[in-house]
MIKESE-152946 format. One record per residue (C-alpha): x negated, y negated, z negated; residue number from 1. Coordinates in steps of 0.5 Angstrom, whole numbers, plus 500, padded with zeros to 3 digits. Layout:
% MIKESE-152946
<pt><X>X</X><Y>Y</Y><Z>Z</Z><roza>NUM</roza></pt>
...
END
This chain:
% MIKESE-152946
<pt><X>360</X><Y>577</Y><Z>457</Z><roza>1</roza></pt>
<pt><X>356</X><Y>575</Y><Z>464</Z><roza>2</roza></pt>
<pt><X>359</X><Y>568</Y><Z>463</Z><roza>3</roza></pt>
<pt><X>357</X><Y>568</Y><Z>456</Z><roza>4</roza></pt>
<pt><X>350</X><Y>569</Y><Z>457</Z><roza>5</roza></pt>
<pt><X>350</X><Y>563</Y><Z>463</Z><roza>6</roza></pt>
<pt><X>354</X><Y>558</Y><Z>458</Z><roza>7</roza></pt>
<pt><X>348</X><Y>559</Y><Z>452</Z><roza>8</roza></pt>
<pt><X>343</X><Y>559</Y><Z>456</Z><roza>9</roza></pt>
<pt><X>345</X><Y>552</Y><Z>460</Z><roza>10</roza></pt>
<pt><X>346</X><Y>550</Y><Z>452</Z><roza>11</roza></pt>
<pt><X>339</X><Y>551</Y><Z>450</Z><roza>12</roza></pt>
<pt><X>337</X><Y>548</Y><Z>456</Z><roza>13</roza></pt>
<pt><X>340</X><Y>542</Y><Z>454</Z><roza>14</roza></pt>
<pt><X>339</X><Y>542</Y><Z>447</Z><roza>15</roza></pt>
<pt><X>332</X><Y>544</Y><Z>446</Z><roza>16</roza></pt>
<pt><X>329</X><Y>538</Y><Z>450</Z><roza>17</roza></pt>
<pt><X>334</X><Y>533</Y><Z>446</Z><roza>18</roza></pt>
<pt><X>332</X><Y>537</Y><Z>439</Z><roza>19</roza></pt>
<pt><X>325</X><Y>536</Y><Z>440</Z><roza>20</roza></pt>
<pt><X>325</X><Y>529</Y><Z>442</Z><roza>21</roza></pt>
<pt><X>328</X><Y>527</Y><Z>436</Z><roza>22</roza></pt>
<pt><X>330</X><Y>519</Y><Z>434</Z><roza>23</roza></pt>
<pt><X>336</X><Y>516</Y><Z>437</Z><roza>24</roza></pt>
<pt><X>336</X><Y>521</Y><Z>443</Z><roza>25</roza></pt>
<pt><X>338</X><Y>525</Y><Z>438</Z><roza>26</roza></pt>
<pt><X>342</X><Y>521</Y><Z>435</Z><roza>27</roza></pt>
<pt><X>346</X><Y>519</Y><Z>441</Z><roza>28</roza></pt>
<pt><X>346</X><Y>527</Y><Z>442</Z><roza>29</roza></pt>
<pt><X>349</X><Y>528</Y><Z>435</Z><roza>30</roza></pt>
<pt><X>355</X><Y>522</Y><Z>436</Z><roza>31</roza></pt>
<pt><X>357</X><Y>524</Y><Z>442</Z><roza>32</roza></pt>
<pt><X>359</X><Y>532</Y><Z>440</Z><roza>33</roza></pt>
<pt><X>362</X><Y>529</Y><Z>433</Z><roza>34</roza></pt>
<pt><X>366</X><Y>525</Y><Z>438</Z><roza>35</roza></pt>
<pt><X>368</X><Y>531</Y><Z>442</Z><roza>36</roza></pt>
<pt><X>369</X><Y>535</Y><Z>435</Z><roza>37</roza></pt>
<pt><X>374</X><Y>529</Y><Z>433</Z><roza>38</roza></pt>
<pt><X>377</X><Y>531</Y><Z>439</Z><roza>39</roza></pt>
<pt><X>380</X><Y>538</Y><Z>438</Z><roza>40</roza></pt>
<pt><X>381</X><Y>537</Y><Z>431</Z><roza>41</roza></pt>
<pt><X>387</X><Y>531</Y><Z>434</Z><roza>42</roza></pt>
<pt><X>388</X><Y>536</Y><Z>440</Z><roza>43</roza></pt>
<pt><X>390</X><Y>542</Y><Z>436</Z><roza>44</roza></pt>
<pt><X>394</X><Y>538</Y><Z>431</Z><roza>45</roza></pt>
<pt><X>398</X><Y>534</Y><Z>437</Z><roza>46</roza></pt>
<pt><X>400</X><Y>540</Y><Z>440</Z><roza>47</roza></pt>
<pt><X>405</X><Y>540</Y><Z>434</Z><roza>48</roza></pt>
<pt><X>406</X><Y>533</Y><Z>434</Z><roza>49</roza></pt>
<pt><X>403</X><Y>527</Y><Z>437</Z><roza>50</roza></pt>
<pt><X>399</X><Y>521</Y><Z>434</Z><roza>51</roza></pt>
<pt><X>400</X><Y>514</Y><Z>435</Z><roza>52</roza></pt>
<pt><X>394</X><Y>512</Y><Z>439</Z><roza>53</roza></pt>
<pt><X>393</X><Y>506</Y><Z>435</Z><roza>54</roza></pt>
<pt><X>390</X><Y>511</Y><Z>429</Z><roza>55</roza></pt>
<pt><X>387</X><Y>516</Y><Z>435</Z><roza>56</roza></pt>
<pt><X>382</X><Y>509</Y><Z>436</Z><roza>57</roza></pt>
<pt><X>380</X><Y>509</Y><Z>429</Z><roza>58</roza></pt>
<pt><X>379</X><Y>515</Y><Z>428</Z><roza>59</roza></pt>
<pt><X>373</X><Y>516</Y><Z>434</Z><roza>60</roza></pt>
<pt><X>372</X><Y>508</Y><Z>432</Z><roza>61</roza></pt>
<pt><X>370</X><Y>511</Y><Z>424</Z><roza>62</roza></pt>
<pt><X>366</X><Y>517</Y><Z>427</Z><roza>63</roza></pt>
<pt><X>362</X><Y>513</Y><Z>432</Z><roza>64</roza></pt>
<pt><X>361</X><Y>507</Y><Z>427</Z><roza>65</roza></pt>
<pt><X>358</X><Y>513</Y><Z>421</Z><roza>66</roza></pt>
<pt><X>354</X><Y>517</Y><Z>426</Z><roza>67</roza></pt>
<pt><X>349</X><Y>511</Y><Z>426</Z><roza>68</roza></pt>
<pt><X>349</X><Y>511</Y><Z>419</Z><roza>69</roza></pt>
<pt><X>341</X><Y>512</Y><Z>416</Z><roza>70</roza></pt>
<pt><X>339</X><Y>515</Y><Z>424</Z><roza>71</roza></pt>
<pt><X>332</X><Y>513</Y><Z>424</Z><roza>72</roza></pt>
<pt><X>330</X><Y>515</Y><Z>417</Z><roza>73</roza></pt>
<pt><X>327</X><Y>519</Y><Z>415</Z><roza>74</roza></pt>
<pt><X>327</X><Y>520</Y><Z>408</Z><roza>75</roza></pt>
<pt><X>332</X><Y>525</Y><Z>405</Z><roza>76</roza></pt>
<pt><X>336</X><Y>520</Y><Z>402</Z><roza>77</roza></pt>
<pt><X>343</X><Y>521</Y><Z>404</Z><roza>78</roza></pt>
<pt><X>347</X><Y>514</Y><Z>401</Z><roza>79</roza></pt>
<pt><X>355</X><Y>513</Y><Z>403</Z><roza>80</roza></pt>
<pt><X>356</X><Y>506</Y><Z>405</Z><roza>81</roza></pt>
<pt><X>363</X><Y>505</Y><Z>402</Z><roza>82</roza></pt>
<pt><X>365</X><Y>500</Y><Z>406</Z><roza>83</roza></pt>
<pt><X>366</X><Y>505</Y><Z>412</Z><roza>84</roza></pt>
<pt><X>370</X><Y>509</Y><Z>406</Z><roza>85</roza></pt>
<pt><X>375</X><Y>503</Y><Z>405</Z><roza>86</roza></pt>
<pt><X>378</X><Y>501</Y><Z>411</Z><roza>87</roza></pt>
<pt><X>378</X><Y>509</Y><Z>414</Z><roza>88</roza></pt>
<pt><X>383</X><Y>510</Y><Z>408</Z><roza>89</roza></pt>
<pt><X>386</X><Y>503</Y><Z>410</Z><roza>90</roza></pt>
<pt><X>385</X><Y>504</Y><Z>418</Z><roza>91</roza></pt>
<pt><X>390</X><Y>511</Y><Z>417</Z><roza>92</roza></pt>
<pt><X>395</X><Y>510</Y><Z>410</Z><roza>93</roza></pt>
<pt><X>398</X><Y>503</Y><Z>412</Z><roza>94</roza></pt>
<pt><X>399</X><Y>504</Y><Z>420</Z><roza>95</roza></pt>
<pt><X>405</X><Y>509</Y><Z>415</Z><roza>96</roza></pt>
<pt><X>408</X><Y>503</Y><Z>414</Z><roza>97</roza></pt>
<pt><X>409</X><Y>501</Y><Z>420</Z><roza>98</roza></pt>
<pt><X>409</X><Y>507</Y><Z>424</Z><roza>99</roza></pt>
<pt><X>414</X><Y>512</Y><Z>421</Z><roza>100</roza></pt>
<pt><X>420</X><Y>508</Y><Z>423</Z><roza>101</roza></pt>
<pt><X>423</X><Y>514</Y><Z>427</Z><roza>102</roza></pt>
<pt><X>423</X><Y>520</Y><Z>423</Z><roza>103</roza></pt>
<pt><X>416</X><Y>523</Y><Z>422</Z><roza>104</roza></pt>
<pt><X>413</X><Y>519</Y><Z>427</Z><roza>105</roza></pt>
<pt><X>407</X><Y>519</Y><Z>422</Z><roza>106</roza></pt>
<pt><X>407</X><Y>521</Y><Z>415</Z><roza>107</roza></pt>
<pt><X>402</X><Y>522</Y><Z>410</Z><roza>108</roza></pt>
<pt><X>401</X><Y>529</Y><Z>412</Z><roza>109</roza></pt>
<pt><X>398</X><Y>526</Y><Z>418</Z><roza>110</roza></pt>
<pt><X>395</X><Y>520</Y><Z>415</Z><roza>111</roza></pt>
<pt><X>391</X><Y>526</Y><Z>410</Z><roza>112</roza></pt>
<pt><X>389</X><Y>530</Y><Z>416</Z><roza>113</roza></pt>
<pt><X>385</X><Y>524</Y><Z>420</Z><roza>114</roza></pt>
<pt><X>382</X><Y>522</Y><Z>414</Z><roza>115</roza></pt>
<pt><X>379</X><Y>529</Y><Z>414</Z><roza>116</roza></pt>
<pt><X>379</X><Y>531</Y><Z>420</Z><roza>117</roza></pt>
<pt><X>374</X><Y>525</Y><Z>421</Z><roza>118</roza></pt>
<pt><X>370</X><Y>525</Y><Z>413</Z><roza>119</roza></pt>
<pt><X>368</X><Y>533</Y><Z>416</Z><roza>120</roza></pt>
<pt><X>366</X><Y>531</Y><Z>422</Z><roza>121</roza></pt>
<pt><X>361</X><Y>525</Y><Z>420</Z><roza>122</roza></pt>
<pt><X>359</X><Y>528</Y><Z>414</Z><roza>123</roza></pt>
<pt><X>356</X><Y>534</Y><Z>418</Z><roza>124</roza></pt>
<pt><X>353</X><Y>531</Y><Z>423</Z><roza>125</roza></pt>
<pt><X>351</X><Y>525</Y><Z>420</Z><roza>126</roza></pt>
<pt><X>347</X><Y>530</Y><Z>416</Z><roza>127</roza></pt>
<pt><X>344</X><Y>534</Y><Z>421</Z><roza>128</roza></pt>
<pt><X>341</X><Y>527</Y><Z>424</Z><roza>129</roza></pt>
<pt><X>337</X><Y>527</Y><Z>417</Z><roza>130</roza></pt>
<pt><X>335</X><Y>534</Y><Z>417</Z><roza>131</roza></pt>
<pt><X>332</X><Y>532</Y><Z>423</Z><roza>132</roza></pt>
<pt><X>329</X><Y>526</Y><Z>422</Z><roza>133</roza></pt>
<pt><X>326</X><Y>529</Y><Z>415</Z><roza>134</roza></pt>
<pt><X>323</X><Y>535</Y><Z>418</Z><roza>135</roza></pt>
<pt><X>324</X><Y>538</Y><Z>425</Z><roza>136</roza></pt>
<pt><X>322</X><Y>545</Y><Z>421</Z><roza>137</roza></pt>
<pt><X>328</X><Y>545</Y><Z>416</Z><roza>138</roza></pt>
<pt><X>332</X><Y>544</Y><Z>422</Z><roza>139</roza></pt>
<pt><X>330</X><Y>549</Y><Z>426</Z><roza>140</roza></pt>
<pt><X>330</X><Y>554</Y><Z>421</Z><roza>141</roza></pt>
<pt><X>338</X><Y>553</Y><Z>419</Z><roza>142</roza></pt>
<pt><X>339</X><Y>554</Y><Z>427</Z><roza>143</roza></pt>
<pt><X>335</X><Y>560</Y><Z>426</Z><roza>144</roza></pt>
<pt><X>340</X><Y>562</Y><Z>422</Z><roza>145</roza></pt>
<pt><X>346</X><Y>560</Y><Z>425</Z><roza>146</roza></pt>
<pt><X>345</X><Y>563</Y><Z>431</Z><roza>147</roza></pt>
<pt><X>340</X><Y>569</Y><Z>430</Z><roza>148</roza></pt>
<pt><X>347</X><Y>571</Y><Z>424</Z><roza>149</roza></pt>
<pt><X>352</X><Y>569</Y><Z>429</Z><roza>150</roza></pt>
<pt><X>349</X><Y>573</Y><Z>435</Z><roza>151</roza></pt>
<pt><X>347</X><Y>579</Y><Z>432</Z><roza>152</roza></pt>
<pt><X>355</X><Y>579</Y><Z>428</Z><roza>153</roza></pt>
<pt><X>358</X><Y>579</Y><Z>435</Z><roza>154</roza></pt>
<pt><X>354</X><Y>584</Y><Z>439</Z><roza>155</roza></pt>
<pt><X>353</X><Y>588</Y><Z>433</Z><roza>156</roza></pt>
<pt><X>362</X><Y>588</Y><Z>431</Z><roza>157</roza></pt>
<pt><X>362</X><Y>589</Y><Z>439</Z><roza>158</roza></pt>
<pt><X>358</X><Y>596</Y><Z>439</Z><roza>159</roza></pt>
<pt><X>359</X><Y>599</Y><Z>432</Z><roza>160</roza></pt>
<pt><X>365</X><Y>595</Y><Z>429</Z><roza>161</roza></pt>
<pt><X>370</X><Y>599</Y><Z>426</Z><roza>162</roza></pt>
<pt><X>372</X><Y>595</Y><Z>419</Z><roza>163</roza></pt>
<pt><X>376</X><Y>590</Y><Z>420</Z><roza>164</roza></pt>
<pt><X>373</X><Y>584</Y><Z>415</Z><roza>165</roza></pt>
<pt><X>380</X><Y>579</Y><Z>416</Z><roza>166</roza></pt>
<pt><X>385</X><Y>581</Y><Z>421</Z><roza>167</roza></pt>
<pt><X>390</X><Y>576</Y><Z>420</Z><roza>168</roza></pt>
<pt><X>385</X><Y>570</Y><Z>421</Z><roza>169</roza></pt>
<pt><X>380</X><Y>573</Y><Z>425</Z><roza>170</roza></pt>
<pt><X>382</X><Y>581</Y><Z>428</Z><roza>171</roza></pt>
<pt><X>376</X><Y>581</Y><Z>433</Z><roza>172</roza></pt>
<pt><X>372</X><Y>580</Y><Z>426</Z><roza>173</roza></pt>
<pt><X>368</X><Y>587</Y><Z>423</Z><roza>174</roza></pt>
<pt><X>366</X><Y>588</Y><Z>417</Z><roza>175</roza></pt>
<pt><X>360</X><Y>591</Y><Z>420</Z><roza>176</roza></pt>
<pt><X>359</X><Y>586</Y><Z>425</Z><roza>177</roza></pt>
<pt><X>359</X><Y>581</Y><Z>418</Z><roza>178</roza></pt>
<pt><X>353</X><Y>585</Y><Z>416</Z><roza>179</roza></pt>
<pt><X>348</X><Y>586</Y><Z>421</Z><roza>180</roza></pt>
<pt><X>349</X><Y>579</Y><Z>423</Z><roza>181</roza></pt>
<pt><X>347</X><Y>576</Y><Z>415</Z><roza>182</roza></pt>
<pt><X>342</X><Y>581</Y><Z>415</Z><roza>183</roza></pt>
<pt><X>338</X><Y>579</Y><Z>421</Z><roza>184</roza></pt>
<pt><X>340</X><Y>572</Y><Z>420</Z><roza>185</roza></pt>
<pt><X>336</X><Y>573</Y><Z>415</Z><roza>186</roza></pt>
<pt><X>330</X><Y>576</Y><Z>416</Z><roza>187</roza></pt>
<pt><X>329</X><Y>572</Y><Z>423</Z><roza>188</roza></pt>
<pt><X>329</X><Y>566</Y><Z>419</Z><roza>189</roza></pt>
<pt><X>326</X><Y>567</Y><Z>413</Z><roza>190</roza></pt>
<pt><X>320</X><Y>569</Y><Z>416</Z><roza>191</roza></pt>
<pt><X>320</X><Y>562</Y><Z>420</Z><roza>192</roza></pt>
<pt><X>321</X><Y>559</Y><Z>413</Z><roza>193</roza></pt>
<pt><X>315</X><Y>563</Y><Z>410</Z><roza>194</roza></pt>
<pt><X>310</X><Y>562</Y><Z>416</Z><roza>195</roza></pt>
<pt><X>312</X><Y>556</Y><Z>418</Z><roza>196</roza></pt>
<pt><X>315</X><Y>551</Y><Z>412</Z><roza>197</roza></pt>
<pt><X>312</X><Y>554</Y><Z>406</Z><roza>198</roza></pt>
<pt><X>308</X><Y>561</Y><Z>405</Z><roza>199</roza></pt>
<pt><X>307</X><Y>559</Y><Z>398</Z><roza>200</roza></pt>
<pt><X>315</X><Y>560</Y><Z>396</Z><roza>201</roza></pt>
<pt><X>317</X><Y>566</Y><Z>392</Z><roza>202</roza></pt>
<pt><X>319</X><Y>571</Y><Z>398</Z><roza>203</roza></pt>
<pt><X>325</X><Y>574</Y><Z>394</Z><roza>204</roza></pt>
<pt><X>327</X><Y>567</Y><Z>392</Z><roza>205</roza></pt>
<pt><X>327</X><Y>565</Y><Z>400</Z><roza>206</roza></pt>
<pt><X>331</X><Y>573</Y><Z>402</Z><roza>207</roza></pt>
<pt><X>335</X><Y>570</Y><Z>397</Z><roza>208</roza></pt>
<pt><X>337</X><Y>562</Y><Z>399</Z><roza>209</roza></pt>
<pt><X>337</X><Y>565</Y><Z>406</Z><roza>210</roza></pt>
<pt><X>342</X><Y>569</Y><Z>405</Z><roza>211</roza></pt>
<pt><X>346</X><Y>565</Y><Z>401</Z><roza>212</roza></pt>
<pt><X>346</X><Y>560</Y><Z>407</Z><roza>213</roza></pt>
<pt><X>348</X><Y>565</Y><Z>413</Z><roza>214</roza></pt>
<pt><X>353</X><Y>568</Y><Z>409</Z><roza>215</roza></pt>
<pt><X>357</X><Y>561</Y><Z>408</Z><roza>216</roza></pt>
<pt><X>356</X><Y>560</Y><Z>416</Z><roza>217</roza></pt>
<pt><X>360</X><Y>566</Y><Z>416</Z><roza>218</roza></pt>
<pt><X>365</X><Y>564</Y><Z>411</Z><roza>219</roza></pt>
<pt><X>366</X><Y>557</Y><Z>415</Z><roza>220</roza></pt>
<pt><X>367</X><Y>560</Y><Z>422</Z><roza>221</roza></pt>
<pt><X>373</X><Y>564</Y><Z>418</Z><roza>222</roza></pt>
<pt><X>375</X><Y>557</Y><Z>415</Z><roza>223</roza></pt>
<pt><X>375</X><Y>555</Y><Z>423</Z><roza>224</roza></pt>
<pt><X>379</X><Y>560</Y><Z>426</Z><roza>225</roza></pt>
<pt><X>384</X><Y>560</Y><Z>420</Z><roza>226</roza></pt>
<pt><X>385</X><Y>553</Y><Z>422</Z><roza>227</roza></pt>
<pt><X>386</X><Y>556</Y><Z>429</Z><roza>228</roza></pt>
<pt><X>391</X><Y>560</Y><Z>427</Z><roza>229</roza></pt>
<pt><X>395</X><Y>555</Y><Z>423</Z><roza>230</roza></pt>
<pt><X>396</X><Y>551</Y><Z>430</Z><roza>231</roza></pt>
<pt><X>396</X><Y>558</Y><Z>433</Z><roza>232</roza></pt>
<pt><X>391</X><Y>557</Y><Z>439</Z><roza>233</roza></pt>
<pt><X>386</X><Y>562</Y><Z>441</Z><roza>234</roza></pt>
<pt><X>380</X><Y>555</Y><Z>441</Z><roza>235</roza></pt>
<pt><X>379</X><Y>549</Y><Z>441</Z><roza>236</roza></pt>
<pt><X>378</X><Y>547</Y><Z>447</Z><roza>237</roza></pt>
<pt><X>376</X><Y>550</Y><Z>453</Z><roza>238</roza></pt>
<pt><X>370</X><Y>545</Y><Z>455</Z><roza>239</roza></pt>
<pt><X>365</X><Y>551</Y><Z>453</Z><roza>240</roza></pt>
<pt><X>366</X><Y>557</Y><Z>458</Z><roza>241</roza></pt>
<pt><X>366</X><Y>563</Y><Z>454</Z><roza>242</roza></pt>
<pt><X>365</X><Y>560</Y><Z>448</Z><roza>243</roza></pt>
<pt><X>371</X><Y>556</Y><Z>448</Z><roza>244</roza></pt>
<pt><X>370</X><Y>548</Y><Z>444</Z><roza>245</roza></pt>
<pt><X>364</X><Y>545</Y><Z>440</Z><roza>246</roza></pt>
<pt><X>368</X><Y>546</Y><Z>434</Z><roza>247</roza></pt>
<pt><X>368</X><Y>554</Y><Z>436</Z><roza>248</roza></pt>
<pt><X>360</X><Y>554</Y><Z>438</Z><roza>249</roza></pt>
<pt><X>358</X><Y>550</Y><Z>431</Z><roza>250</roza></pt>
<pt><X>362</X><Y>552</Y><Z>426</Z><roza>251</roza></pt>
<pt><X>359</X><Y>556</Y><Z>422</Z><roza>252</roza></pt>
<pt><X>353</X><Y>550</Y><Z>423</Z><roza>253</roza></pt>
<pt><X>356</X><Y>545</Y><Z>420</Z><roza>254</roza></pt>
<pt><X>358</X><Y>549</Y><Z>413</Z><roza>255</roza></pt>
<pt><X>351</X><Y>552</Y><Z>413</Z><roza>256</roza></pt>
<pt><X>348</X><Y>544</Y><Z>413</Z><roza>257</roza></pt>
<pt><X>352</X><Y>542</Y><Z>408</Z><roza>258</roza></pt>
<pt><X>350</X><Y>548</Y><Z>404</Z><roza>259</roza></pt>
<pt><X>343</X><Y>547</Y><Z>406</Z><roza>260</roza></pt>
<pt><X>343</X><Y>541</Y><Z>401</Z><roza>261</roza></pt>
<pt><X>345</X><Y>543</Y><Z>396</Z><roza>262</roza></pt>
<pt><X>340</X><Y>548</Y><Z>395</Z><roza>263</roza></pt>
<pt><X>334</X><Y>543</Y><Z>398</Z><roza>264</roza></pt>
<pt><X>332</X><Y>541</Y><Z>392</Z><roza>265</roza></pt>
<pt><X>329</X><Y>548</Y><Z>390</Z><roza>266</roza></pt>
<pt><X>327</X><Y>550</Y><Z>396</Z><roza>267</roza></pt>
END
């Protein structure tokens, strides 16, 4: 627990600073840790079988190459450059061609993997560059969510939670614990929203929308721990102490995020 409290606290130390200052720092920051997410989805795969280097490269060159993509606009417009599309589908199914002479070597399941491993991590951090640059508030407002529904979740399961909620993907998960953290998720965020972003918005509505999101971060965070028990590891990575990878800290942000834009037109 101590050395969970000391990694969060160093993380926000970190991240506060970047998130505020915005532009390419920001950007640069957002790379860099989609990069690393890339990173263990590979590295949890390869413990079942390696990839080829070759086709490794083009997944960091793929996501590092999007990243930058739409970086200092700050219209919410998100455009796919099809281009970039392209040739990831070529970068990954023809190396098949070439690379599957000894027996699955690299197949099409492999090849499947990459391209999806890679459109998840572009797109989610991509977005979360644009939801920045379009507005400093939105974003806090889902981190709010995130972390106010993820945290009250865990000390809420540790004190009370008795109801396993999904014990053969995530047995330390309580049903209890699921609904405290949705429901100061919640509460803390709606409150940002209405006093800070717009106190003109129906209430019930916003309770609503709010709701919604938190309950999709922690449906992604189940999504993640079962692709976790699909290669049998216990985290990502270990380069967080106490919180285990990047994918183990942000995963029910990335889905919140590609929630949020589903409903921001009616926010």
């Amino acid at each position: 627990m101590k050395k969970r409290v000391i990694s969060a606290i160093f993380m926000i130390l970190i991240f506060v600073p970047i998130l505020l200052l915005g532009g390419a720092t920001f950007a640069i920051f957002m790379t860099a840790l989609s990069l690393l997410g890339l990173y263990e989805f590979i590295h949890i795969r390869e413990k079942k079988k390696p990839f080829p280097l070759i086709v490794k490269l083009f997944a960091y060159i793929m996501v590092f190459a999007f990243a930058f993509m739409n970086f200092n606009q700050n219209v919410f417009s998100y455009n796919i450059d099809y281009h970039v599309i392209a040739f990831m589908i070529f970068a990954f199914l023809i190396p098949m061609l070439f690379l599957n002479k000894e027996k699955d070597t690299y197949d099409i399941n492999d090849a499947l993997y990459l391209i999806g491993s890679v459109l998840f991590m572009e797109l989610a951090f991509n977005l979360i560059v644009l939801i920045r640059n379009y507005n400093l508030n939105y974003l806090i407002y889902l981190l709010l969510i995130t972390v106010m529904t993820d945290t009250f979740a865990y000390l809420t399961g540790s004190y009370i939670g008795k109801t396993p909620l999904a014990p053969d993907i995530s047995p330390k998960k309580t049903v209890e614990g699921l609904v405290g953290g949705l429901l100061m998720g919640t509460f803390v965020a709606t409150v940002f929203y209405f006093e800070v972003i717009n106190p003109e918005i129906s209430l019930v509505f916003l309770i609503f929308i709010t709701f919604f999101l938190a309950l999709v971060g922690q449906l992604g965070d189940l999504v993640f721990s079962s692709i976790k028990r699909t290669f049998q590891v216990k985290d990502y990575s270990d380069l967080i102490p106490g919180h285990g990878g990047i994918l183990d800290r942000l995963d029910s942000l990335v889905f919140i995020v590609l929630a949020f834009i589903l409903v921001l037109g009616i926010l």
